[in-house]
N, C-alpha and C positions, 0 to 999 in steps of 0.2 A: 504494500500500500504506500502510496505516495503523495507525503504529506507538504503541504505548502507552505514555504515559512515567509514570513514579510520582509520584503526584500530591503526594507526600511532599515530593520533591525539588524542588517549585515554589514561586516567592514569590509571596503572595496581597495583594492591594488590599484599599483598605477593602471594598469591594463581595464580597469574597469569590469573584473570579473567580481561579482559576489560569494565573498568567503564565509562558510556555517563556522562558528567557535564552536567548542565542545559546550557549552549552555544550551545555544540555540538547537543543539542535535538531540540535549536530553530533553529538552521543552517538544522537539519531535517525537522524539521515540515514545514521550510520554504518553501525547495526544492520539499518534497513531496508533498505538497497542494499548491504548485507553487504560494508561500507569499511571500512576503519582510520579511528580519530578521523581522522586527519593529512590524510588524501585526501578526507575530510569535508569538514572545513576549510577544503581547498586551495578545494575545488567550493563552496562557502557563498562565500566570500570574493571565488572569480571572477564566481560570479551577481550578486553585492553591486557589485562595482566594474563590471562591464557593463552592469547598469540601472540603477546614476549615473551614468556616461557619459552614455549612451542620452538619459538624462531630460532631463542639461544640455545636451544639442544639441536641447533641444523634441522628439526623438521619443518614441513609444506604445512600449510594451512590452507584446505580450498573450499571454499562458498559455492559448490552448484551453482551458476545461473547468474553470481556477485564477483567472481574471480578469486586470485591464489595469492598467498604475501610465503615468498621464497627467501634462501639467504645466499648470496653470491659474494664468491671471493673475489674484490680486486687487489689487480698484483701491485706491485711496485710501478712507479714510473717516474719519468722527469718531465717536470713543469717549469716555467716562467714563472719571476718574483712581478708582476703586472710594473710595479715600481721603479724597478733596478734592470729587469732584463735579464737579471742573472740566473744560470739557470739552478733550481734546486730539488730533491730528492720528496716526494710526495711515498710514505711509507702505503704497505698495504694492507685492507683494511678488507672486513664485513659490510655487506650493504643490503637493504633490505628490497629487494622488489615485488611489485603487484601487477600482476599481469591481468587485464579485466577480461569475465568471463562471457560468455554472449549475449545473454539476457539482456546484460549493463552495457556491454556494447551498441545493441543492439537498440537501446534505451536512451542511448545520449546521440546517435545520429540522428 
């Protein structure tokens, strides 16, 4: 279900796209699955902390229909100081990505 939020109450980028805070999502989830803020919350916060888990033991987390949040290694490389020009060693690191699944694809064309 997809619920509308006021587009009043969003903070906007320079790009002029409309950003949801995590407020404005439990004020959603609320209303759409017909919760109290509080149990909103509760359910935002335990999705939150279950796929950081998840993610830092290297597993997939995948949503049917919503898409997957994976964790990919990047390696090492050399970068530019934007500043100085000079070049400098960018270590390598964990990155989280989300690949969206068709549904949601499917939903934002």
């Amino acid at each position: 279900m997809y619920v509308e939020a006021k587009k009043n109450n969003y903070f906007t980028n320079p790009k002029n796209f409309f950003i949801m805070n995590k407020a404005e999502l439990i004020d959603a989830i609320a209303s759409g699955a017909d919760l109290t803020k509080a149990d909103a919350k509760k359910a935002l916060d335990a999705f939150i902390k279950s796929t950081t888990g998840a993610l830092k033991k290297g597993d997939r987390v995948a949503l049917v229909g919503f898409g997957s949040f994976s964790v990919a290694k990047r390696n090492a490389r050399t970068g530019r100081n934007p500043q100085t020009g000079k070049p400098i060693t960018i270590k390598a690191k964990n990155v989280v990505k989300f690949k969206a699944g068709s549904d949601l694809a499917d939903a934002v064309q």
